[in-house]
Every structure is written in C-alpha cells, then in structure tokens.
C-alpha positions in Angstrom: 49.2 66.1 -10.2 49.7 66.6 -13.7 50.1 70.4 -12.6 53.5 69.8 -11.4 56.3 69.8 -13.1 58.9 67.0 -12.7 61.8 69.5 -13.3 62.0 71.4 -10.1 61.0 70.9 -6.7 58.1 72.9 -4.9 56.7 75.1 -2.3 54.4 73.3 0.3 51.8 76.2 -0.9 52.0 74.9 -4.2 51.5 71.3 -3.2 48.4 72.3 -0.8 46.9 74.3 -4.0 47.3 71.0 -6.6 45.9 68.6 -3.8 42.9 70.5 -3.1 44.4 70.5 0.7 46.0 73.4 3.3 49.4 73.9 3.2 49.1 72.9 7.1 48.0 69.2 5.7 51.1 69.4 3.7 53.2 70.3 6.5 51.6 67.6 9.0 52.6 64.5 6.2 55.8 66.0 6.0 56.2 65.9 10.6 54.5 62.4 10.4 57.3 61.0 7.8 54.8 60.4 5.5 55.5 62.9 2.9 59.5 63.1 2.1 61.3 66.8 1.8 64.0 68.8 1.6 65.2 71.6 3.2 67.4 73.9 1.8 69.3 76.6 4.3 69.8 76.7 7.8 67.8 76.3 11.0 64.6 78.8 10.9 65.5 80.4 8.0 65.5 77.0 5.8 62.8 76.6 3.1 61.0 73.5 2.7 60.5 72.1 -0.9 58.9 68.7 -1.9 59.5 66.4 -5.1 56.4 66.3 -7.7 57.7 62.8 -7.6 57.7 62.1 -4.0 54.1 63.7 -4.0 53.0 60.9 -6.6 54.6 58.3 -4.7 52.7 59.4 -1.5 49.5 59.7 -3.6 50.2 56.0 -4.9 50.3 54.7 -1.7 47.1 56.2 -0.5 45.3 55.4 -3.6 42.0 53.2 -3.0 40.6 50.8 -5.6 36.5 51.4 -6.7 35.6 48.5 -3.7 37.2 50.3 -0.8 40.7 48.1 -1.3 43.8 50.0 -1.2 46.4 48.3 -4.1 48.5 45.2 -3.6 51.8 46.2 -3.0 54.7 44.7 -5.2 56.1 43.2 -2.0 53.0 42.3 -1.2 52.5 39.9 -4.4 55.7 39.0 -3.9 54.9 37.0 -0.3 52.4 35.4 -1.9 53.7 33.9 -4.4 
C-alpha cells in the first residue's frame, strides 16, 4: 500500500493493480459495504474513487496474525478488561 499516495483519492483500477486483485474484487467490497467510497457526479455517469486510507483500514481489518488469528480489536480489549 505504500504505492498509494495519501494526498488524492483513486481509481478502483488503481486499487485492483496495488492489491494484486481485479478491479471486479474492488468493486464487489465496495457493493458488500465493506470497502467505503465516493462517488463523484451523477447517476451512470459518476466515477467511483476510494481513500488510500480507507483501503488500509479495510486491509487492517482483514489482517491475520502468523497463527491463523485475526487481531484483537480495540473494542475488543476493551470488553475484556
């Protein structure tokens, strides 16, 4: 992710080509709610761009530790203690 610049949003084909992923991945995160966007213009003719930062919060989330765990959440740790 250290390809994208946190200056200026980007394309869906641009996210697809830093993840290693099709831009049709991209797009399906984005229809499930679990990658956030923004569209700029109107109905069909709107562009879609997405938030380096949004793209390593959504990476965050997903991240696994080396024994299969995924991370404790801050709200997580939180409950516990």
């Amino acid at each position: 992710m250290d390809t994208l610049p946190t200056h200026y949003l980007v394309t869906p084909a641009q996210a697809a080509r830093s993840l290693k992923v099709s831009a049709d991945t991209i797009y399906k995160w984005i229809k499930r709610g679990h990658l956030p966007y923004y569209k700029l213009g109107d109905g069909r003719n709107g562009t879609v761009r997405l938030s380096p930062r949004d793209i390593r919060d959504f990476l965050d989330r997903r991240r696994i530790d080396a024994l299969g765990r995924p991370p404790v959440r801050e709200s997580e740790s939180a409950e516990n203690d």
